[in-house]
Every structure is written in structure tokens, then in C-alpha cells.
C-alpha positions as CSV (number, residue, x, y, z in Angstrom):
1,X,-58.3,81.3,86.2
2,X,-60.5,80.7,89.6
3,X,-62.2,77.3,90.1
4,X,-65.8,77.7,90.4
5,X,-67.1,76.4,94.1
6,X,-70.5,75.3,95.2
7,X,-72.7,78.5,96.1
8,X,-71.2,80.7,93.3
9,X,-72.9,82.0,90.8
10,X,-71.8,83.3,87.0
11,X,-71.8,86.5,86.1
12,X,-71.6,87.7,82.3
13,X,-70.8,91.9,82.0
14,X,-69.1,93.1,79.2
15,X,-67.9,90.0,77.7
16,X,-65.9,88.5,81.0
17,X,-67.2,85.6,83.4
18,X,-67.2,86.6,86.7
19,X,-67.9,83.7,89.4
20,X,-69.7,85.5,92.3
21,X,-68.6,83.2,95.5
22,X,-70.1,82.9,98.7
23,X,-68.2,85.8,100.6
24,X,-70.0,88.5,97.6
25,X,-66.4,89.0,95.5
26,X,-66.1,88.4,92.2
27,X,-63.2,86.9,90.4
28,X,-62.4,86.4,86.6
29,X,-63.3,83.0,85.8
30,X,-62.6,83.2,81.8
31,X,-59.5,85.5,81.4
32,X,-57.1,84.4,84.1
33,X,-56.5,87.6,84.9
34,X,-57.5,87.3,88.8
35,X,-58.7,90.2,89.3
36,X,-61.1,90.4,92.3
37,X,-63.4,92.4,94.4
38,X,-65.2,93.8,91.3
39,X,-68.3,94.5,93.3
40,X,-69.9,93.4,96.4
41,X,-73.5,91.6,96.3
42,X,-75.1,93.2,99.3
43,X,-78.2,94.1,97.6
44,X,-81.7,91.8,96.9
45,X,-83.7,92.7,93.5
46,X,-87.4,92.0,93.9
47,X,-89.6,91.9,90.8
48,X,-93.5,91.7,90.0
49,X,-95.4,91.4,87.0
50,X,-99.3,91.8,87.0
51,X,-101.6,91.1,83.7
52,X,-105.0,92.3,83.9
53,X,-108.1,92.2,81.5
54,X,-109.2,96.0,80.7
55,X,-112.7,94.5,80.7
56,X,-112.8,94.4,84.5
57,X,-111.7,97.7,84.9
58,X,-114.5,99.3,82.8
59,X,-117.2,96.6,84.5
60,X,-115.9,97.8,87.7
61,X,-116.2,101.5,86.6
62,X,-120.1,101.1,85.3
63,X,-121.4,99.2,88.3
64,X,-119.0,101.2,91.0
65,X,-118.5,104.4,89.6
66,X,-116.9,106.9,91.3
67,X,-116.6,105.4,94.6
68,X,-114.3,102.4,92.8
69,X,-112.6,105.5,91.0
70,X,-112.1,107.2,94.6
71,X,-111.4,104.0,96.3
72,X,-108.4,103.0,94.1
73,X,-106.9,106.1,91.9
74,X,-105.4,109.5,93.4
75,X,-106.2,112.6,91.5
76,X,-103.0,112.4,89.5
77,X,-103.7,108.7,88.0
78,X,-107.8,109.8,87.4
79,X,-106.1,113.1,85.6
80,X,-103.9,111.2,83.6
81,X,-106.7,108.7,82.0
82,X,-109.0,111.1,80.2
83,X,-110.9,110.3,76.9
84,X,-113.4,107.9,75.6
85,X,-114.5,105.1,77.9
86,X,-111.9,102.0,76.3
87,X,-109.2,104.8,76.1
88,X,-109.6,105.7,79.6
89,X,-110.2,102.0,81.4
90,X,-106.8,100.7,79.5
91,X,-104.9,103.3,81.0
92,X,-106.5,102.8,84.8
93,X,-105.8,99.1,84.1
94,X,-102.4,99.4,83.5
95,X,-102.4,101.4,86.5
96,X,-103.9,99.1,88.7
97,X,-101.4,96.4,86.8
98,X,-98.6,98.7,88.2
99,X,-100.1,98.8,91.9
100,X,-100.5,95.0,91.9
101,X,-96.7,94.5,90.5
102,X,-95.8,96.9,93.8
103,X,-97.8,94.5,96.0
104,X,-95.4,91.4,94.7
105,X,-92.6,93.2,95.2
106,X,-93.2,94.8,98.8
107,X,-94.9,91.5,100.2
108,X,-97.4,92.8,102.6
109,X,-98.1,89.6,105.3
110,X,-101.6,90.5,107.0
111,X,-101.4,94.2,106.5
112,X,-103.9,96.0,104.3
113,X,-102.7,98.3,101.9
114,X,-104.4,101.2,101.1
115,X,-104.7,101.5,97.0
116,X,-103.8,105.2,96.9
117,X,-100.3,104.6,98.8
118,X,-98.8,103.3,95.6
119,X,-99.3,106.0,92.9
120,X,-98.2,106.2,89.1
121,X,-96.9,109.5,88.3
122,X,-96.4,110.1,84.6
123,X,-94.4,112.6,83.7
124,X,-94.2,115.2,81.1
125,X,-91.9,113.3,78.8
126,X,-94.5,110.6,78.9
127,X,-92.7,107.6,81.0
128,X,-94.1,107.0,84.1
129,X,-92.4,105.9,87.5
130,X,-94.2,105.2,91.6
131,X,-94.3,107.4,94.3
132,X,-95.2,105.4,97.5
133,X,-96.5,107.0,100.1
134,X,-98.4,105.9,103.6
135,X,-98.4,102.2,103.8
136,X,-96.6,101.5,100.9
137,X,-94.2,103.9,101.7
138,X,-93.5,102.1,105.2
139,X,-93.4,98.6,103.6
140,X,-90.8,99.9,101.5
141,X,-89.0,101.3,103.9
142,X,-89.3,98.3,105.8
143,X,-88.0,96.3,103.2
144,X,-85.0,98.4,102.0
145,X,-85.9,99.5,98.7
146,X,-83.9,102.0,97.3
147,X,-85.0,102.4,93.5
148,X,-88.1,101.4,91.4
149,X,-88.7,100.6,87.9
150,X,-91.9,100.7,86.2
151,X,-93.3,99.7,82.6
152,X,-96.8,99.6,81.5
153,X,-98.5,98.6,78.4
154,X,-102.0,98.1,77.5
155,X,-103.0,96.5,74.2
156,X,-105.6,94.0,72.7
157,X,-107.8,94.4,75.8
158,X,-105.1,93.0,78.3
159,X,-102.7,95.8,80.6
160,X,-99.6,95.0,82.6
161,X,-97.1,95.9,84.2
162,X,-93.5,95.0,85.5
163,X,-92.1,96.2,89.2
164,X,-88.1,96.4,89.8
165,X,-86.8,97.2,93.1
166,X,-83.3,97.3,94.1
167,X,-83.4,96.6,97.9
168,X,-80.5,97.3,100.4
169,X,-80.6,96.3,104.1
170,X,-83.6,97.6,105.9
């Protein structure tokens, strides 16, 4: 069994204890084995969550219309959220839950980001995922991410969302 050090870090898969040290190699704390170099830890995982009110949504719809709609949904997003009013603001409210949980995770200093860079494509099986493109897509770039995860959900008049990014070096 390896002695734990100051900087490492545990790491529980498939029953074992791993002790992740400073140099990014894991060892077997629990079963004395000493087995090492399980996997090296050269990638950063960002995360954002974003909870939103539908309310504000629709509010913003009726007083802005379709310059708010044009302003901060592609076609594909607008497509997607047909039906009565509620029905239709819940699902742009997640959406705009999902763009805000991208913002936390790319972490844009002074640059504005354009709305429509970061865009939720739902697919015909019904899950959605993000497709950045112009600034977003150079902010991610930028920041190394390699994969994104996205979940929505809209219920009781609130939407969110939560944002995973597995980033490599830039």
C-alpha cells in the first residue's frame, strides 16, 4: 500500500482507492497491489449551472418580440420551441439556461459574446447537445475544450441547465 502525500487526491473507480499524487499517476492506496500509472491527469473539467425563471423569458418575449427572439435564438432553437405561449417560453428558457451554463464554463474576460454562437441542437431522439460556433467557438478553442455535456429541464416555472466540458491543453 502507498502512503498518501500532501497534494494527492483520492480517487474511488470500481471499488479501488487510487491516490492521484502530484506527478498525475495513480497508485493503489487500498489493495496493496502497487499498481501504478493507471491514468494520467492532464485534463481540467469545467462545469456551469444556470437557473432561470420562465417568467422572464415570456416578459421578455411580449415587450421585445421578435427582435429579443432574433437577438438571442438561431433558427434551429426558435424551431424547436413551438406551441402555446408557457410551452414555448419554458423551452427558450432552458435554452437560454444552457447558453448561460456555456458562458461559466468558457469564462469570457471583457469579450462580448454573441448569443447565437452557442446553440442547442436537439436531436431526433430528443436529447439535446451545443454546437459553438463564432465567438464561442474561439473561446473554446482557446480554452481547450474537447467535449460538452448538456442537460436541460424546465418545470414549476423555473428552467436550468448544467454545462460539462472536458478541457485539454489549449
Amino acid at each position: 500500500m502507498t502512503e498518501q502525500t500532501e497534494g494527492d487526491h483520492p480517487i474511488i473507480t470500481q471499488g479501488k482507492v487510487y491516490s492521484l499524487g502530484v506527478t498525475g499517476v495513480a497508485e493503489d492506496v487500498a489493495g496493496g497491489t502497487g499498481l501504478r500509472a493507471v491514468e494520467r491527469c492532464d485534463a481540467e473539467v469545467r462545469v456551469g449551472l444556470d437557473l432561470m425563471e420562465v417568467a422572464q423569458v415570456e416578459q421578455a418575449v411580449t415587450k421585445f418580440g421578435e427582435r429579443y427572439l432574433q437577438r438571442v435564438f438561431t433558427p434551429h432553437e426558435l424551431g424547436c420551441c413551438q406551441g402555446e405561449p408557457s410551452a414555448r417560453a419554458a423551452g427558450l428558457a432552458s435554452r437560454f439556461a444552457a447558453k448561460e451554463a456555456v458562458m461559466k464554463v468558457l469564462r469570457p474576460l471583457e469579450e462580448g459574446l454573441d448569443w447565437r454562437s452557442i446553440e442547442v441542437r436537439r436531436h431526433r431522439g430528443g436529447w439535446c447537445d451545443l454546437n459553438l460556433g463564432g465567438q464561442a467557438g474561439r473561446l473554446a478553442a482557446r480554452a481547450g475544450v474537447q467535449k460538452l455535456a448538456l442537460s436541460m429541464s424546465h418545470e414549476a416555472g423555473m428552467a436550468g441547465a448544467v454545462v460539462v466540458a472536458l478541457c485539454g491543453s489549449p
